[in-house]
C-alpha positions in Angstrom: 65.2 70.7 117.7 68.4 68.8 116.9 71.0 70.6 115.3 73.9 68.6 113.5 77.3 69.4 114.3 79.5 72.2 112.5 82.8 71.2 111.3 84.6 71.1 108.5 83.4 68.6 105.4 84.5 68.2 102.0 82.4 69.5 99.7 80.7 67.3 96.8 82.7 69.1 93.7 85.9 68.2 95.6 85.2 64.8 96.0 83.9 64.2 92.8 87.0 65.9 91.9 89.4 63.3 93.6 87.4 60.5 92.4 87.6 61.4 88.9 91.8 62.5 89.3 91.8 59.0 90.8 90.2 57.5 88.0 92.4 59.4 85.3 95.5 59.3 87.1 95.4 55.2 87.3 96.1 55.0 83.0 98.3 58.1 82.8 100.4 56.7 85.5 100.6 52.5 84.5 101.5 54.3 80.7 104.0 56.8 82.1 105.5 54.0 84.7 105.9 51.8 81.2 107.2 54.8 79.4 110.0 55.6 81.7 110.9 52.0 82.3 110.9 51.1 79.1 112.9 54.4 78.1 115.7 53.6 81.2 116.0 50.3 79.8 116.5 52.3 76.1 118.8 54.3 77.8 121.0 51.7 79.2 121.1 49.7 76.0 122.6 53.2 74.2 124.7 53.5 77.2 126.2 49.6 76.7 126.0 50.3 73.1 128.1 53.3 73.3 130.8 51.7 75.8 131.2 48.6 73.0 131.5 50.7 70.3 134.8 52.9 71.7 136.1 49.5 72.6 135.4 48.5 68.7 136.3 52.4 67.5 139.3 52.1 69.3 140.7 48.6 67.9 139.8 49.6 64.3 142.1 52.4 64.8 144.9 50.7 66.3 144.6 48.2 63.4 143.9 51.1 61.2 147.4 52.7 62.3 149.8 50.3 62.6 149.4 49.0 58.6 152.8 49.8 57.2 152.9 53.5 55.6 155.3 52.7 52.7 152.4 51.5 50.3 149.5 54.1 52.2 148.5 57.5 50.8 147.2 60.1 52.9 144.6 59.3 55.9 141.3 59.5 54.5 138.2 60.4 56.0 136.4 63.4 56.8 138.8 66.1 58.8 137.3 66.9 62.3 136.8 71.0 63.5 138.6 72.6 66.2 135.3 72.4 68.9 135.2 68.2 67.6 139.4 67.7 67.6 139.3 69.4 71.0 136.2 66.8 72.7 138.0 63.6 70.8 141.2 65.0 72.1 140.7 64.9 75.9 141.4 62.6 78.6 137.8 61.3 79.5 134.6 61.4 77.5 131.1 61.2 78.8 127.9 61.2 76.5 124.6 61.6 77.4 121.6 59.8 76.8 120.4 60.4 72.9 117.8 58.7 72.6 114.2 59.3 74.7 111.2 56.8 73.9 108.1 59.4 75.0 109.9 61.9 72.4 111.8 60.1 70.0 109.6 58.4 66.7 110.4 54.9 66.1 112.0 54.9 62.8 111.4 51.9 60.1 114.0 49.0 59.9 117.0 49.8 59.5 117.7 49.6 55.3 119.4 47.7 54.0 122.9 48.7 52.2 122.9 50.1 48.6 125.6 48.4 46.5 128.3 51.0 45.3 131.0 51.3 42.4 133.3 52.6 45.0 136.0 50.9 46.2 137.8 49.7 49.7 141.1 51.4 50.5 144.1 48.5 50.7 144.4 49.6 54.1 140.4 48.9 55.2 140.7 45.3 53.0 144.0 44.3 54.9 142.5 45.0 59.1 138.7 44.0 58.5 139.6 39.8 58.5 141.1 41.2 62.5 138.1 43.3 62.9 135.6 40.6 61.8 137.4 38.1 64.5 136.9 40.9 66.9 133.1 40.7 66.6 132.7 37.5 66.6 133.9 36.6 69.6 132.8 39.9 71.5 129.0 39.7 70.0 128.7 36.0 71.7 128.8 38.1 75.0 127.3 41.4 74.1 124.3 39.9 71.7 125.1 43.0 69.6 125.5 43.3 66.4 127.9 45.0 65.0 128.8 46.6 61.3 132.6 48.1 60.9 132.6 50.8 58.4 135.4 52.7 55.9 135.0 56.6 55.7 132.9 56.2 52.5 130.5 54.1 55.0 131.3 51.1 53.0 130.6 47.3 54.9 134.3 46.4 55.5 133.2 42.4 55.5 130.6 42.7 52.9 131.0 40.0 50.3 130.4 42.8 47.5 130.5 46.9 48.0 127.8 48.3 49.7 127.5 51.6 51.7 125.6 52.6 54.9 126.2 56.3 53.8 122.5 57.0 53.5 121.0 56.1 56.5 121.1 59.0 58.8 122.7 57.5 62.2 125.5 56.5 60.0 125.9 59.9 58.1 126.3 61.9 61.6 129.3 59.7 62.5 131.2 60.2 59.7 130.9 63.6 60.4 132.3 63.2 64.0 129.3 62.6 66.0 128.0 59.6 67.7 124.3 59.0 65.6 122.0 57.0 67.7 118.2 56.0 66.8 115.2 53.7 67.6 114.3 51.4 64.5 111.4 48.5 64.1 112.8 45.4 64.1 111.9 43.8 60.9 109.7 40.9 62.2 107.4 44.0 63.6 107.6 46.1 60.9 106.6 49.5 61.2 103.2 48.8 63.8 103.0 50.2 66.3 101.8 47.7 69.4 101.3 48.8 73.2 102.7 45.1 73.6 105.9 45.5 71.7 106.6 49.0 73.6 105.5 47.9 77.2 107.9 45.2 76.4 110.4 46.7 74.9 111.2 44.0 71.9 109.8 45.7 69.2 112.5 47.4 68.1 116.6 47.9 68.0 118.3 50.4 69.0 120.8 51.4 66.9 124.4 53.6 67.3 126.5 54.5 64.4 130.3 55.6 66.4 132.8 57.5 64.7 136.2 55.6 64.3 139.2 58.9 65.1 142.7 58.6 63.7 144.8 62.0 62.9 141.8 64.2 63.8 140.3 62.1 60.9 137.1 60.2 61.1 138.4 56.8 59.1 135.1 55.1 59.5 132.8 54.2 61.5 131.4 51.3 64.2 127.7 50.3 63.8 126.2 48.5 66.3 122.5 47.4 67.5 120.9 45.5 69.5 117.5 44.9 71.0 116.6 46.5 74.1 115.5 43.8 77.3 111.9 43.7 77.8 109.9 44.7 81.1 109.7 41.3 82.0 113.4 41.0 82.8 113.2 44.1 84.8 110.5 43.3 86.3 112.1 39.7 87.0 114.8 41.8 88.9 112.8 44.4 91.0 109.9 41.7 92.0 109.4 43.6 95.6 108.8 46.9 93.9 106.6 45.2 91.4 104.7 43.9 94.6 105.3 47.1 96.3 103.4 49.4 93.5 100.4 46.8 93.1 99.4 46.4 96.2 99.8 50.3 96.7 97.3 50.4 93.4 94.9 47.9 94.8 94.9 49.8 98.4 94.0 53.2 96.7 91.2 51.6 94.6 89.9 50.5 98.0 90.8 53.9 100.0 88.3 55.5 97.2 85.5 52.9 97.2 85.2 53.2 100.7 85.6 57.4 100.2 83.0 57.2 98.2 80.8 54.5 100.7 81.5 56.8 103.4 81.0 60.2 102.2 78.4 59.5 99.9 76.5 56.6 99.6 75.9 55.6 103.6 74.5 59.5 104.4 72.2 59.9 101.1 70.7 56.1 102.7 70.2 57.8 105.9 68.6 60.9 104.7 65.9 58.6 102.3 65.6 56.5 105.6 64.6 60.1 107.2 62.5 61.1 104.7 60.7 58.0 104.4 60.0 58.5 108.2 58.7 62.5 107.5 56.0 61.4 104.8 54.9 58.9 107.1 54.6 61.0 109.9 57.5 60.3 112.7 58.4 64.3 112.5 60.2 64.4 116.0 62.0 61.1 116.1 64.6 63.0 113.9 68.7 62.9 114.8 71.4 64.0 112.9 73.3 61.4 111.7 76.6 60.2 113.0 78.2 61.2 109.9 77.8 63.2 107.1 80.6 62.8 104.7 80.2 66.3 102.5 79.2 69.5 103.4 76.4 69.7 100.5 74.9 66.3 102.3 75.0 68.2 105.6 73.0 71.1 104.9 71.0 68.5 103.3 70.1 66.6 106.4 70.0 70.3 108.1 67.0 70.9 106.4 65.6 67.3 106.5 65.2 68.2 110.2 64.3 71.9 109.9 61.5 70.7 107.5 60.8 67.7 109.8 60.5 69.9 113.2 58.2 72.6 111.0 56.1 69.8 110.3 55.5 69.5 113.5 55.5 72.0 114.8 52.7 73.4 112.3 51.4 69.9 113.1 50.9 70.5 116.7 49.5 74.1 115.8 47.4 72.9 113.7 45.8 70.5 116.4 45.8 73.2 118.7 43.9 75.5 116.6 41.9 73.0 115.6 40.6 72.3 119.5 40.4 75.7 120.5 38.5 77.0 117.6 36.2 74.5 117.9 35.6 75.3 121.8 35.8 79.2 121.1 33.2 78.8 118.0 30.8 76.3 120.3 29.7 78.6 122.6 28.7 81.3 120.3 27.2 78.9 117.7 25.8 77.5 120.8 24.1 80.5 122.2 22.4 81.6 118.2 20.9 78.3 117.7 19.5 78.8 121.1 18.3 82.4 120.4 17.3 81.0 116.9 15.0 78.5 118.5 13.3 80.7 121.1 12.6 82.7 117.9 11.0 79.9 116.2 8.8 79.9 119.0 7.0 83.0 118.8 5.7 83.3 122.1 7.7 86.3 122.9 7.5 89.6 123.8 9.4 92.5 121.9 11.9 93.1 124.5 13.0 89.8 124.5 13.2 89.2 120.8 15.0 92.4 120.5 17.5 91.1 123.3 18.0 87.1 121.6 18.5 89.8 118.1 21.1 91.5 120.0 22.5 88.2 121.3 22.4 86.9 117.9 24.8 89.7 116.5 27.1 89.8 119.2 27.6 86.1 118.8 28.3 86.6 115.2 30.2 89.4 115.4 32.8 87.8 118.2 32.8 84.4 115.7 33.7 87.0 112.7 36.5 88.8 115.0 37.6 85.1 115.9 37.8 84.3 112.4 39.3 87.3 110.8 42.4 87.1 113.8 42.9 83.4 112.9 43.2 84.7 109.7 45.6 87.4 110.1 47.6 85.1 112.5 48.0 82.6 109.4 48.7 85.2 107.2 51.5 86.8 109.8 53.2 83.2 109.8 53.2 83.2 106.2 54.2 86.1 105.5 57.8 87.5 104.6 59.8 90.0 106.9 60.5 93.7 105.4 63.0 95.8 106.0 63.8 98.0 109.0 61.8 101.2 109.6 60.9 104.2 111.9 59.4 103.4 114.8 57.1 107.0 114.6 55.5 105.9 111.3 54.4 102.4 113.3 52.6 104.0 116.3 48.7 104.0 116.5 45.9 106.2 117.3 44.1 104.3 120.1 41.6 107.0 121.7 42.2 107.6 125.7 45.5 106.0 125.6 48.6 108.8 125.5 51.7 106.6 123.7 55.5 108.6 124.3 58.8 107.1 122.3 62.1 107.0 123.2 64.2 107.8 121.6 62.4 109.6 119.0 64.2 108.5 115.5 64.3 104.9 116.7 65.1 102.6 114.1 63.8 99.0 114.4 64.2 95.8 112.9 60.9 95.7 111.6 58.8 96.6 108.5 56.2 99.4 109.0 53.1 97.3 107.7 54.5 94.4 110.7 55.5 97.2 113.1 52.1 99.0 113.2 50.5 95.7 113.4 52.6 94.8 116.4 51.9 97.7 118.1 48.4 98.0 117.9 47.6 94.6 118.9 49.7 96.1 122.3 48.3 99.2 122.4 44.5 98.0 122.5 45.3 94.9 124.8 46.7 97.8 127.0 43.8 99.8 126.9 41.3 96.7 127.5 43.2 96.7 130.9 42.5 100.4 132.1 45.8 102.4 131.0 45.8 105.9 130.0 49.6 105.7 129.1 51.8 103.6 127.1 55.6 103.8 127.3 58.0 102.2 124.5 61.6 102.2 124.7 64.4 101.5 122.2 67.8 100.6 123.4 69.3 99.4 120.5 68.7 95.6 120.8 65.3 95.1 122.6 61.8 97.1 122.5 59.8 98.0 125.9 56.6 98.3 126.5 55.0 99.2 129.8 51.6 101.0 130.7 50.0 102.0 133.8 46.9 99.6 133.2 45.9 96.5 135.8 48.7 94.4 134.8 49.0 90.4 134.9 48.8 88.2 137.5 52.0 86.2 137.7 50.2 82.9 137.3 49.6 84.6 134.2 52.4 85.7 132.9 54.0 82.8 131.3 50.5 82.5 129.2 50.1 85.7 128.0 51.3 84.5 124.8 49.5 81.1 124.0 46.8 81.8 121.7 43.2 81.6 122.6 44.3 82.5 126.3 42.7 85.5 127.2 42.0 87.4 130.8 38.9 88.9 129.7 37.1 86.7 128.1 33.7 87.8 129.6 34.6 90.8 127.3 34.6 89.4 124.0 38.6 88.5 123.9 39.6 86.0 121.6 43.1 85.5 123.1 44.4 86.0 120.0 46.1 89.3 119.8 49.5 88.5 121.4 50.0 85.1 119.8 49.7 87.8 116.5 52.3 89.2 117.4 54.4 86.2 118.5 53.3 84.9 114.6 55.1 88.3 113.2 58.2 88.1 115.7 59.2 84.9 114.7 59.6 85.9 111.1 62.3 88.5 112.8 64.1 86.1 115.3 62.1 87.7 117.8 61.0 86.9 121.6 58.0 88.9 123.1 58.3 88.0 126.9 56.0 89.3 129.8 58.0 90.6 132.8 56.8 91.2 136.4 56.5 94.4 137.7 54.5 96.9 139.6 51.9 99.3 138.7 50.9 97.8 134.7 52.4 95.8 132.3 55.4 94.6 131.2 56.7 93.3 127.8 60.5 93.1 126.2 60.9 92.2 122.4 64.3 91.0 122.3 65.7 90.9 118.9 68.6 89.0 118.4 
């Protein structure tokens, strides 16, 4: 029989497992690849942001500073801690990014500013026609827009008062920090569309920069501006845009044709081979040329194992078939005979006594046939027990002297098949004249050998074929031995005959 090749396959559960990581991993990574795209371009808005508003920050202060002092009170403006006076102070400033899209809620549009009772300082009325300049001309270039500030977080170029104080960006830089947040523009109000984050246009991003004079916060610089969309990033990195597509499309196809190959091509095969089993072609069985899985391998395994038992028990089944037929012909044979000379009448008593006697033995050798057959079908049907002593398995056959060695020999059989075994031996032993029966144990295989008549060696390779028997003439059925063979192969056993002098011969090698 064909056996299919051992070597390593993936298992079912693991490829389902890729598949459906495959599957799963295709949305969470096109919404994570959006995420942090459209976050970096976030980022690098803040970042621009930021840069404009120290340039802004730092002209309101010059202009803040060089109004004359002889009609100025004290600097206004909230006074700035040690740890705050000490980062403003230095050289070089670096700020990282404040603002993260996959963490950070998208707050409502911006509000608008309340009006106030309070009033701009003389010194915030007399630079905010410079500052206003400023932003016009700069915002034509940096498409920002940009709000200057007083310390109260009144509009310096609002047509009447009204303060920024409220909205939270605003409050933290008038306290010395740089407030930064995501807002809804207010033609997409507060929905939230995969559209407008994919692309990025959605909303403004917004960063409120304290304006420093005299360790003083003075005001502040308010500036937004919407962040690009994908599309002009994408517009930019076209190659890696091609790059990461065709990458997607090539590992949709890598797991189609996983799944072809290791699934759907060998479970074809297999109903192929199973069509061919239920319609008979038992040993025109291969393994296929590939299995893809381990689960489909041992799956074809036992498409074959189940294919060569079928014929196997097939050919058996023919076999027995034949020879029971021949072995029961004779004997049926010989009492319809005996039956018919009965029928007659014309006979004496001797010789009605003598077609009796032939009657019974005829019956009695087709019962013997019948009840081996039997227990043969029985033996290859049967289940194998665990192992047991070989002293509890030897029989009482009278005129034949049986010796063990060693005595507490353990073998690999159960008692019930063990006695069996060794009767069937023990009596074909005694059909052939010996007196003596010798059974050795070494570990790995049994010996038997007697001192009977032994085999001819055209015999020998027969010994075990069922319904071969030497002494026929004597009522054997040929039967006993393939009995045993039955029982053996529910062990993995091998009864061979081997040739020697002086009796017979046998080796049960278990393996």
């Amino acid at each position: 029989m064909n056996q299919i090749t051992r070597k390593w396959r993936p298992s079912m559960p693991l490829v389902v497992s890729i598949v459906c990581a495959s599957l799963l991993a295709v949305p969470v990574l096109t919404t994570l690849a959006l995420q942090i795209g459209t976050n970096r371009l976030v980022n690098e808005t803040e970042a621009s942001l930021i840069k404009q508003a120290a340039i802004y920050a730092g002209a309101y202060a010059v202009a803040f500073e060089a109004v004359p002092p002889e009609a100025e009170g004290p600097i206004p403006g909230y006074y700035l801690p040690p740890p705050k006076r000490i980062f403003w102070s230095a050289t070089s400033r670096t700020f990282r990014p404040l603002l993260n899209l996959r963490q950070d809620v998208v707050e409502p549009v911006r509000p608008d500013p309340v009006p106030t009772t309070e009033q701009l300082d003389p010194r915030y009325l007399r630079i905010a026609p410079g500052l206003g300049a400023l932003a016009d001309n700069a915002s034509r270039t940096t498409l920002s827009t940009v709000v200057f500030l007083d310390h109260q977080g009144i509009d310096l170029l609002a047509g009447e008062a009204a303060s920024f104080a409220a909205v939270p960006e605003v409050q933290q830089a008038l306290q010395g920090d740089v407030g930064a947040a995501l807002r809804w523009r207010s033609d997409a109000g507060s929905r939230i569309r995969l559209a407008a984050l994919g692309g990025g246009t959605g909303f403004r991003v917004m960063v409120a920069y304290p304006v420093i004079s005299h360790n003083r916060v003075i005001g502040a610089v308010y500036l937004s501006r919407t962040a690009p969309g994908l599309s002009e990033y994408f517009a930019g990195e076209r190659i890696a845009v091609i790059v990461l597509v065709a990458v997607t499309l090539l590992s949709a196809a890598v797991v189609g044709t996983l799944l072809v190959r290791t699934m759907l091509r060998p479970i074809r095969a297999l109903r192929d081979q199973s069509r061919m089993v239920a319609n008979g072609g038992h040993s025109e069985l291969a393994p296929l040329s590939h299995y893809g899985m381990r689960e489909i391998a041992e799956l074809g395994e036992a498409v074959i194992i189940m294919a060569g038992t079928l014929s196997r028990r097939s050919k058996e089944i023919s076999i027995y078939t034949n020879h029971v037929t021949h072995e029961l012909k004779s004997p049926v044979t010989s009492i319809m005979g005996a039956a018919e000379l009965l029928e007659d009448g014309d006979l004496s008593d001797a010789a009605q006594h003598s077609l009796i006697g032939s009657i019974k033995t005829q019956g009695q050798r087709m019962d013997l046939l019948l009840h081996q057959l039997r227990d043969m079908t029985r033996s290859r049907e049967g289940m194998r027990g665990e192992a047991g002593p070989a002293r509890a398995m030897l029989p009482e056959i009278a005129g034949l002297d049986i010796s063990l060695a060693p005595l507490d020999a353990i073998l690999p059989l159960s008692v019930a098949h063990g006695q069996t075994i060794l009767a069937h031996m023990a009596q074909n032993a005694r059909h052939h004249g010996a007196t003596r029966l010798n059974l050795d144990w070494d570990g790995r295989t049994f010996r038997l050998s007697d001192n009977g008549e032994g085999f001819a060696d055209i015999d020998l390779g027969r010994l075990a074929e069922p319904f071969f028997t030497t002494r026929r003439e004597d009522g054997g059925t040929g039967l006993g031995l393939a009995i045993v063979v039955a029982i053996l192969d529910l062990y993995g056993a091998r009864l061979t005959s081997v040739t020697a002098p002086g009796g017979a011969v046998f080796e049960i090698a278990f393996g």
